[in-house]
C-alpha positions in Angstrom: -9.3 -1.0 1.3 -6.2 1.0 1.2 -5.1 2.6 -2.3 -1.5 1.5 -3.0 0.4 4.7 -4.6 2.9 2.2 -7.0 3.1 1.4 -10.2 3.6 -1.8 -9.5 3.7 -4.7 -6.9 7.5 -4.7 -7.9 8.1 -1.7 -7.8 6.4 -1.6 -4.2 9.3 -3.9 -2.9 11.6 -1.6 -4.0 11.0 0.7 -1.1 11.0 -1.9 1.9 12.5 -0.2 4.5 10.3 3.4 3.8 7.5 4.4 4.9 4.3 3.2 3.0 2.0 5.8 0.2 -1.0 5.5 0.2 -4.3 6.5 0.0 -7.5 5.4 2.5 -10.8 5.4 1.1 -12.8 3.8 3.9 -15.5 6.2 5.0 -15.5 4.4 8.5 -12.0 5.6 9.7 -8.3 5.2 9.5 -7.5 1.6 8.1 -3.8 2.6 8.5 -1.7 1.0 11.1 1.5 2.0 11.4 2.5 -2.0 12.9 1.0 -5.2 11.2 -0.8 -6.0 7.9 -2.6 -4.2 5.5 -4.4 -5.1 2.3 -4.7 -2.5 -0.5 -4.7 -2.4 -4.2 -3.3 0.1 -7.0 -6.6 1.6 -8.7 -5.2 2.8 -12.3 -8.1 5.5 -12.2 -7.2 6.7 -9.3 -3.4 7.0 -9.2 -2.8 7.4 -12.9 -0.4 4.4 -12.8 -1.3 1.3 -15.3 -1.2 -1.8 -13.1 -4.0 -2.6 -11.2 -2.1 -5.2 -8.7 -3.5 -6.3 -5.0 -0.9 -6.8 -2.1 -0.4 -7.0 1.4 2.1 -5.4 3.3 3.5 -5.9 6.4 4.6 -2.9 8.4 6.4 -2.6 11.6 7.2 1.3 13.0 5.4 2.5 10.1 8.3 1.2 7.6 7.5 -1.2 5.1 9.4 -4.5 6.1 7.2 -7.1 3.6 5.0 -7.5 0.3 3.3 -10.3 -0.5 
């Protein structure tokens, strides 16, 4: 799962139309795809932030164009 680097899920909508920060943590590969939907989370001990929140996010030419 992909770590969302947000504060919040709010926040995260707030930057629809840029590219997505993130962070993977799969040690299989790349979860990343720069078109279609990816499902991450915002880890508090990870990225310092104090939400934990789950989304997914639709991409499309590696902008952000949804957050559900």
């Amino acid at each position: 799962m992909l770590i969302f680097n947000y504060p919040s899920k709010k926040n995260m909508k707030e930057f629809i139309g840029k590219p997505l920060c993130y962070r993977e943590t799969s040690i299989f590969g790349n979860e990343y795809v720069p078109d279609g939907n990816l499902t991450g989370c915002n880890r508090p001990h990870i990225t310092g932030h104090s939400r934990e929140f789950f989304a997914t996010v639709t991409l499309k030419d590696g902008l952000i164009t949804k957050v559900k």
